[in-house]
Wavefront OBJ file of the C-alpha trace (Angstrom):
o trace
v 239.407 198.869 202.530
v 239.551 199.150 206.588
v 242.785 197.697 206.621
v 244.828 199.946 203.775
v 242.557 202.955 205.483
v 243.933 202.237 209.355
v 247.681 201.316 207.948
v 247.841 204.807 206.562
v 245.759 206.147 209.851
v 248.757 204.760 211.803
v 251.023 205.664 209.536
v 249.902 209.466 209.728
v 249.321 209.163 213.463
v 252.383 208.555 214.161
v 254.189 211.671 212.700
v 251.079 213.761 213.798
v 250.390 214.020 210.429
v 246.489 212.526 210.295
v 244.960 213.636 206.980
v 242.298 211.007 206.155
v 238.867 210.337 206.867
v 238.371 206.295 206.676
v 235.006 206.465 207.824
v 233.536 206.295 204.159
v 233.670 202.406 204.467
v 233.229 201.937 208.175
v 230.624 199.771 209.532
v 228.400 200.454 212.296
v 226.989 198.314 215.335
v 224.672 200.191 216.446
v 221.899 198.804 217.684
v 219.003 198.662 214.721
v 215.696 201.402 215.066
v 212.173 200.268 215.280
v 209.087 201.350 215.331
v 205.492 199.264 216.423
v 201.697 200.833 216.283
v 198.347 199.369 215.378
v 196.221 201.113 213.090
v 192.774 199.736 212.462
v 190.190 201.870 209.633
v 190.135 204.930 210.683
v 193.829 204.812 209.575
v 196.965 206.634 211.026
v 201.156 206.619 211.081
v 204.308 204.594 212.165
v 207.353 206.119 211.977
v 211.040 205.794 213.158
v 212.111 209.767 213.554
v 213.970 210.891 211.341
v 213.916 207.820 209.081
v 210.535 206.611 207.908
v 206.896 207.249 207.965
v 203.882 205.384 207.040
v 200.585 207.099 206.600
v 198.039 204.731 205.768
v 194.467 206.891 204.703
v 191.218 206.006 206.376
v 189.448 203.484 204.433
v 192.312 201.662 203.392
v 192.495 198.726 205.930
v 189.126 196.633 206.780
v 190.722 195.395 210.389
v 193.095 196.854 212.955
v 196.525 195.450 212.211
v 200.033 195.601 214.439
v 202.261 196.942 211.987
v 206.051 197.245 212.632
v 208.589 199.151 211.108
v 212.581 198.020 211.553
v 216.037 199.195 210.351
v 217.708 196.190 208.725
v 221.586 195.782 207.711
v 221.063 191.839 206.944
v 218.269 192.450 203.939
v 219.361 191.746 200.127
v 221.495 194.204 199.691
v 221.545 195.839 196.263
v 224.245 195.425 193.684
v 224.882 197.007 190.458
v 224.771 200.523 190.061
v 222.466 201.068 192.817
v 224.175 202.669 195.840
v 221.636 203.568 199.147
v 221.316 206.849 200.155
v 218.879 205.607 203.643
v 218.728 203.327 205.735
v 216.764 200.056 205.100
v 213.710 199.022 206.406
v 211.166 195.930 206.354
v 207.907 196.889 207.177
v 205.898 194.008 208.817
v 203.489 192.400 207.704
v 204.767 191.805 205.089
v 202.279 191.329 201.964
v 199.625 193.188 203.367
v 197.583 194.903 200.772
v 196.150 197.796 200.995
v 192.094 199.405 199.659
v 193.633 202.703 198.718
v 197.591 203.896 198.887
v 199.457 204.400 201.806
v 201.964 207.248 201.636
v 205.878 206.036 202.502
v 208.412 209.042 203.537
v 212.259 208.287 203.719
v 214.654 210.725 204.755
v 217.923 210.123 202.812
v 221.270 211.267 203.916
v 223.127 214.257 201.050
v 226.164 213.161 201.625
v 225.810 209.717 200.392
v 224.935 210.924 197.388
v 228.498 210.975 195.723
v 228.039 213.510 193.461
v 224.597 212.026 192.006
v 221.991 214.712 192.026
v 219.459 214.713 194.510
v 216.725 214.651 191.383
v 217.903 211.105 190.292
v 216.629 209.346 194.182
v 214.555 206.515 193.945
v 212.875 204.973 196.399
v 212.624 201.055 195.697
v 210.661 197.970 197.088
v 212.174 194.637 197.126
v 210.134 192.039 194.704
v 210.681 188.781 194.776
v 214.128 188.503 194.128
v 215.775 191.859 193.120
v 215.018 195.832 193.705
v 211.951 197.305 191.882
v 212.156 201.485 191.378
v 209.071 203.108 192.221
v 207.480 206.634 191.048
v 209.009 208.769 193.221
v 208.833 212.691 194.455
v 211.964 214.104 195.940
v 211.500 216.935 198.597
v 215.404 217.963 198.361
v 214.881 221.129 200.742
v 213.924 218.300 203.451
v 216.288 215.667 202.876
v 213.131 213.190 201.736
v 211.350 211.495 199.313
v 208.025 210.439 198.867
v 206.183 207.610 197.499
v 202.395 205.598 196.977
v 202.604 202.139 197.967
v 199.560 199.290 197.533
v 201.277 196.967 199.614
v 204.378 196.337 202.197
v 208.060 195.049 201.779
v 211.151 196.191 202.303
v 212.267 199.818 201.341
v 215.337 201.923 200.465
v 216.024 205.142 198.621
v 219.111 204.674 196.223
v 221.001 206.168 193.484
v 222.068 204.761 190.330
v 226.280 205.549 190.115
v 226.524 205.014 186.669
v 224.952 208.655 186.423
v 227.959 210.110 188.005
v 230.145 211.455 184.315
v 234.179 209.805 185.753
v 237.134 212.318 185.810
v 240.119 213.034 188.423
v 238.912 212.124 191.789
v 240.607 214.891 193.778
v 240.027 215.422 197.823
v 241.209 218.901 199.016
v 241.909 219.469 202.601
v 242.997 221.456 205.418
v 243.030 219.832 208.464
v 243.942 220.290 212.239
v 245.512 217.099 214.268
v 245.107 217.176 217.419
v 246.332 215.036 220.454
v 245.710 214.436 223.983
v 248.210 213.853 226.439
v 248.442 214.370 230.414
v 246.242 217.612 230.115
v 247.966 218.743 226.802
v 246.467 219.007 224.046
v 248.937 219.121 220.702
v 247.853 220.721 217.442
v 249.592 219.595 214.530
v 247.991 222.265 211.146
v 248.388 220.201 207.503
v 246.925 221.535 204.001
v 246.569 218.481 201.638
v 245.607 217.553 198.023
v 245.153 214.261 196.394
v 244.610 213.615 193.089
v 243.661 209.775 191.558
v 242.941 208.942 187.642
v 239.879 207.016 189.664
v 237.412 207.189 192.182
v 239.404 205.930 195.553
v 237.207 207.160 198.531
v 240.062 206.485 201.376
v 243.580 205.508 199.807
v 244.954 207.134 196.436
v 244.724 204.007 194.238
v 246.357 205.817 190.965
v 247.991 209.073 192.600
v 248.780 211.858 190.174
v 251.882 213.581 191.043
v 253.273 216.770 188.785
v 250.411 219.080 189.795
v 250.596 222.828 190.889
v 248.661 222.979 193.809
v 247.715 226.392 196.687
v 245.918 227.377 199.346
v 246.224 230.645 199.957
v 249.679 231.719 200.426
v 250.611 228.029 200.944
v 252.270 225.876 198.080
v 251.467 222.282 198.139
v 254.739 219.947 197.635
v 254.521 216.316 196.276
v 255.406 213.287 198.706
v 255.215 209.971 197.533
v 254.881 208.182 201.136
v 251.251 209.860 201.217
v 250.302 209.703 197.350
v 249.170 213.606 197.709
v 250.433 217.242 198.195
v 250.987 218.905 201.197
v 251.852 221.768 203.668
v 254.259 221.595 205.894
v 256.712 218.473 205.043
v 255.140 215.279 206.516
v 257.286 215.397 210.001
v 257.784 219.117 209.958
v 257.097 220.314 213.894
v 255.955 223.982 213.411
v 253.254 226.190 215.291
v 249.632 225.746 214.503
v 249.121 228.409 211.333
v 245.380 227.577 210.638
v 242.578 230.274 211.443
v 239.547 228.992 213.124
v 236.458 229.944 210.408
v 238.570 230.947 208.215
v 237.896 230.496 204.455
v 240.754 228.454 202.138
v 241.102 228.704 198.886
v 242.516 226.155 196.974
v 243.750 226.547 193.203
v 244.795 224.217 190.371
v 246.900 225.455 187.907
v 246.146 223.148 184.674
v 248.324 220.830 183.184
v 248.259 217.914 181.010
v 246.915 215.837 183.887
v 244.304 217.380 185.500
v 242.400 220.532 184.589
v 242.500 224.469 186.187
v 240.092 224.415 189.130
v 239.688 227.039 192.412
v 237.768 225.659 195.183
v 237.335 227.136 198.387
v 235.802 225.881 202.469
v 235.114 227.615 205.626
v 237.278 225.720 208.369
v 235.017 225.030 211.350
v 234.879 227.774 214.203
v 235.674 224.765 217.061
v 238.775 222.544 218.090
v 236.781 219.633 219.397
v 239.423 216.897 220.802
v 239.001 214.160 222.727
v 240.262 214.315 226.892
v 238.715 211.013 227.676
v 239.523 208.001 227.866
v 242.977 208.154 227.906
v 245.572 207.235 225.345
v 246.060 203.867 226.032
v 243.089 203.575 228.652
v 241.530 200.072 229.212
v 237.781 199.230 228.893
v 235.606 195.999 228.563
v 233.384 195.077 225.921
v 230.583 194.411 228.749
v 231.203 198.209 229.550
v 229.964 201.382 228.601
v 232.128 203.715 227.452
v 231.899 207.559 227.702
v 233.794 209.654 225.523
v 234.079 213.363 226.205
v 235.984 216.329 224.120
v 236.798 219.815 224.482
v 236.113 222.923 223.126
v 232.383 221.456 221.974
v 229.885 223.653 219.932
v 228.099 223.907 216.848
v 227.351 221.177 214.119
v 228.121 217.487 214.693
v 230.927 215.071 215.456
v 231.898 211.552 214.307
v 233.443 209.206 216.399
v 235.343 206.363 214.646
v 236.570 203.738 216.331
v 239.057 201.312 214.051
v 240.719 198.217 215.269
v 244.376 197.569 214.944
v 243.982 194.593 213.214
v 241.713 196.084 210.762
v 238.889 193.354 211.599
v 236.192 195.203 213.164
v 235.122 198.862 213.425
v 232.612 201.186 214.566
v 230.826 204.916 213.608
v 228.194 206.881 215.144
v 227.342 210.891 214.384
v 226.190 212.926 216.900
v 226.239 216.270 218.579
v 229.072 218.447 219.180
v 227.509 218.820 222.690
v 231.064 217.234 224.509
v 230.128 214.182 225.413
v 228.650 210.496 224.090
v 228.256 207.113 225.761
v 228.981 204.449 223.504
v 227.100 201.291 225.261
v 228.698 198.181 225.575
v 225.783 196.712 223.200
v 227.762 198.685 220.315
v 230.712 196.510 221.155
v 228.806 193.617 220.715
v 230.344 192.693 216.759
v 233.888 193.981 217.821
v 237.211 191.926 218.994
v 239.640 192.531 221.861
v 242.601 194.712 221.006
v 243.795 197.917 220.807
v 241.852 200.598 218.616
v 242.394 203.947 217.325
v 239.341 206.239 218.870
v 238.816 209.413 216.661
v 236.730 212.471 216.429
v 235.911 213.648 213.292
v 234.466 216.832 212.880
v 234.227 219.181 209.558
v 232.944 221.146 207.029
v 232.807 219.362 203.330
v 231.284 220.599 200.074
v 231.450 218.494 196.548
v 232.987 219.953 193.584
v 231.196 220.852 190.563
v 234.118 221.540 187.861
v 235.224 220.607 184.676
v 237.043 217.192 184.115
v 236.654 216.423 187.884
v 234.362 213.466 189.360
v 231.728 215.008 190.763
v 232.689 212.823 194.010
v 235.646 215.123 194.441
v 235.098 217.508 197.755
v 236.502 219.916 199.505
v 237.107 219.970 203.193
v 237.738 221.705 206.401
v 238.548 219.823 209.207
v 239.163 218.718 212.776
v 240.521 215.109 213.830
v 241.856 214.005 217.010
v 242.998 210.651 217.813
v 243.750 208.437 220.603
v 244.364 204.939 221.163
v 242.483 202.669 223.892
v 242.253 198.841 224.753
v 239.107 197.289 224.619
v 239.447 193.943 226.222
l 1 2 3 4 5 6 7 8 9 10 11 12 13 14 15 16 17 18 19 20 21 22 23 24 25 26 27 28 29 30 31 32 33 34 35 36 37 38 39 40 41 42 43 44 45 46 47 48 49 50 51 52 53 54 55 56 57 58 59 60 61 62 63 64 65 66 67 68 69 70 71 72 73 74 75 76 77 78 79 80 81 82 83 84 85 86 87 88 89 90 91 92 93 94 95 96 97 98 99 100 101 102 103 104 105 106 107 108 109 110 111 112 113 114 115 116 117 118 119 120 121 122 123 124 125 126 127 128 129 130 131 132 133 134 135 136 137 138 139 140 141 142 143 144 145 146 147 148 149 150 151 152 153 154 155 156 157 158 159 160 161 162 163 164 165 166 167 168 169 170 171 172 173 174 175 176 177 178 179 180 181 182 183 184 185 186 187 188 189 190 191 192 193 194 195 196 197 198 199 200 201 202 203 204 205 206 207 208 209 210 211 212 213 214 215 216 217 218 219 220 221 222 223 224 225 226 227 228 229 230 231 232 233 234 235 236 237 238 239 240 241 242 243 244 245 246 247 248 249 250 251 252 253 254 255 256 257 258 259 260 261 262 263 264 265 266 267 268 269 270 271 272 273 274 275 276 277 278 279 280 281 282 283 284 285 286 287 288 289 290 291 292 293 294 295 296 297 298 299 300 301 302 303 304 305 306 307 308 309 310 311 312 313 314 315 316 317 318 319 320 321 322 323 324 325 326 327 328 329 330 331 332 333 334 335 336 337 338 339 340 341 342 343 344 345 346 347 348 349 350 351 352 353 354 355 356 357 358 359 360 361 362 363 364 365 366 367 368 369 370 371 372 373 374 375
């Protein structure tokens, strides 16, 4: 999927026409979170902020024990219909039973969900051999669940995708390019809509075309290169026409291949684009490197960073503050080469409509791209 994703990146790039987020399937290398503390009788927590937490109730241990929480990526991953919604962690050690329950807390991420309602998380334990669902109490205003556990293993919230009804898989978009060149930045506007007869997170995979398609005053035209709809033609060099927090309405006139449907998103109120490194810039993988961007505020950024050989990539979120240092221990799973650096940062709300997967969204959003050498 990274490949067809950064063929049609480059594709896009090139024309100043970048309309896709890729980042669905990315892989991070981020450096994994842990957490150590001993807790004895009396009882107490462990936690990794903003992840996990173990309470463990006085009474329910007999000696004082080192227990460690850590974020793995090399567990047994599910398969099936389960899909994560958290990280994964082993809690160490493992085995240990306790007198009376321990209370486990996972924060899960919403936008994983993928159109599965936040009522059908389930936080399981790994048995044995395969994933075990346990009772489970989901504090959706918090982004968490809660469970009881008797004893330690590893841990994941999840959702079951076979819950999610299919229909047309649409992604609805208005989206500012921009890119960074001696001191200039360029701002290239483009509305898009893509609609599939299945779920394709990053490239159409069965692209419906004869669809009647606005936003706003804009019409939507059909262009096969892409596999979607969009305003202006891909190519098309015109001043910037999108409002900065404005709201977009997009409508769906129905047809025989996909039904009637108005959806609407606030474009974000900042053009965050990156000024450093430079296009083209060099930097070693035994290197930090610090990225910085422009007109910074609210909300949070992505920053993307996709190979050109499609072999190795790497994602973080964080602030919209103007700055991050990626360390050169995030570089440690990638290859020499050129790569396409990007900063991601938007608005995005699922849609809940008739004869549409309920993976379908809506979005407002900011992308600029550069390329850079890591060697």
């Amino acid at each position: 999927m990274v490949k067809s994703c950064l063929k049609l990146l480059l594709i896009l790039m090139s024309s100043g026409l970048l309309i896709v987020n890729c980042s669905d399937d990315s892989s991070t290398n981020s450096e994994p979170a842990m957490a150590e503390n001993d807790i004895g009788p009396e009882g107490g927590t462990i936690e990794i902020a903003g992840g996990i937490i173990l309470s463990i109730p006085s009474g329910a241990l007999t000696d004082t024990i080192t227990f460690e929480i850590a974020e793995i990526s090399d567990g047994s991953h599910p398969t099936g219909n389960l899909k994560p919604v958290s990280s994964m962690y082993s809690i160490e050690p493992s085995g240990t039973i306790f007198d009376s329950p321990a209370t486990l807390t996972l924060h899960y991420d919403e936008s994983k969900l993928g159109g599965v309602s936040e009522s059908a998380i389930v936080a399981y334990t790994y048995e044995i051999s395969s994933w075990g669902a346990l009772a489970t109490d989901v504090h959706s205003g918090d982004n968490y669940v809660t469970v009881q556990i008797s004893h330690l293993s590893d841990f994941c919230a999840m959702v079951d995708t076979s819950l999610v009804s299919e229909g047309i898989y649409t992604k609805l978009v208005v989206a500012r390019n921009i890119m960074y060149y001696s001191d200039v930045a360029i701002f290239t506007d483009v509305i898009s809509a893509v609609f599939d007869s299945v779920y394709a997170p990053c490239d159409p995979i069965q692209p419906i075309s004869g669809v009647n398609v606005g936003c706003d005053q804009y019409s939507l035209d059909w262009y096969a290169l892409t596999g979607s709809y969009m305003y202006p033609e891909p190519g098309t060099m015109m001043s910037p026409f999108i409002q900065l927090g404005k709201n977009y309405q997009f409508t769906v006139t129905a047809s025989d291949a996909v039904p009637a449907l108005v959806s609407s998103i606030d474009f974000p109120d900042h053009n965050p684009y990156v000024t450093s490194p430079a296009y083209m810039s060099i930097n070693s993988l035994s290197s930090d490197l610090m990225v910085t961007w422009q007109s910074y505020g609210a909300g949070t950024v992505e920053l993307i960073l996709v190979s050109a050989a499609g072999d190795s990539s790497y994602m973080v979120e964080t602030a919209n503050d103007g700055s991050h240092l990626i360390t050169s221990s995030n570089f440690s799973g990638l290859t020499a080469g050129e790569y396409a650096l990007i900063l991601n940062h938007y608005n995005r709300e699922f849609i809940d409509a008739f004869g549409y997967d309920p993976r379908s969204f809506v979005a407002g959003r900011v992308i600029s791209t550069t390329m850079i050498i890591l060697q």
